[in-house]
C-alpha positions as CSV (number, residue, x, y, z in Angstrom):
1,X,0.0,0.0,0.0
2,X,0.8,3.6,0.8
3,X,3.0,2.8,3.6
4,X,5.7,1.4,1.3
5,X,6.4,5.2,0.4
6,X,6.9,6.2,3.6
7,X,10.0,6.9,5.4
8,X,11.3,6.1,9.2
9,X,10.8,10.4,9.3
10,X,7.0,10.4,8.0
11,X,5.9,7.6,10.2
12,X,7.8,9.1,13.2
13,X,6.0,12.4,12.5
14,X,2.7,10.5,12.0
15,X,2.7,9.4,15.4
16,X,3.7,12.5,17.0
17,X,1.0,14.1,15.3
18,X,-1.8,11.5,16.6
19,X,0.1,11.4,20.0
20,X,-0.7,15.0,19.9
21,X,-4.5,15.1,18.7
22,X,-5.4,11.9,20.6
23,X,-3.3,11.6,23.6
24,X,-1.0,8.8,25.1
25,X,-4.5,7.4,26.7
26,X,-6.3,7.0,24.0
27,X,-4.3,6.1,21.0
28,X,-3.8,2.4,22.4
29,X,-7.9,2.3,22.1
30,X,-7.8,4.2,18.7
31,X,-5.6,1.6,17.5
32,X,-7.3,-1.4,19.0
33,X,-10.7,-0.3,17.0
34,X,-9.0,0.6,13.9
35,X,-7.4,-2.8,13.8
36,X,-10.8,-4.6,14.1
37,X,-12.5,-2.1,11.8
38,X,-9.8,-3.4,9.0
39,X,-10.0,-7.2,10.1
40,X,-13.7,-7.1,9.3
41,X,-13.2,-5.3,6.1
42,X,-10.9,-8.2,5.2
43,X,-13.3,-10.6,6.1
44,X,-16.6,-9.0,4.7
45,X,-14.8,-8.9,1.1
46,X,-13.5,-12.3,1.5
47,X,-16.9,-13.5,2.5
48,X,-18.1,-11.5,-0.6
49,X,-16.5,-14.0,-3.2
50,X,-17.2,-16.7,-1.6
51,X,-21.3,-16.0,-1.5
52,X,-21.1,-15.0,-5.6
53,X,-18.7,-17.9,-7.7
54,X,-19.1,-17.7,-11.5
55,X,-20.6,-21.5,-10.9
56,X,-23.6,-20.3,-8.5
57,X,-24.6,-18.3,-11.3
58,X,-25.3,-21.1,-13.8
59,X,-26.8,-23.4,-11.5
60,X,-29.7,-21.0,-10.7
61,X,-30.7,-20.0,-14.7
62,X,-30.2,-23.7,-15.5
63,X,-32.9,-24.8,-13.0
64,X,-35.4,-21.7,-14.0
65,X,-35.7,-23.0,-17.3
């Protein structure tokens, strides 16, 4: 992703800049939901091509004819 592009320096200054908006208290939280906001991303579009397979599709207009 993006984060291949980023230097030691950006990061550093990434997290100085959330320390500062967020506080020392509640980034751990911050990160905690933002982790399992992305895990069930990952899972919701994983679950997605698994529910719709090119082979569901032809099963169901073969047996409406």
């Amino acid at each position: 992703m993006f984060l291949s592009t980023l230097g030691p320096g950006e990061i550093a200054l990434i997290v100085v800049v959330a320390l500062l908006l967020f506080g020392a208290r509640r980034l751990p939280e911050l990160g905690k939901a933002v982790g399992q906001g992305i895990r069930e991303l990952r899972k919701s579009i994983s679950g997605l091509g698994e529910e719709v397979s090119p082979g569901d599709e032809d099963k169901d207009s073969s047996s409406t004819k």
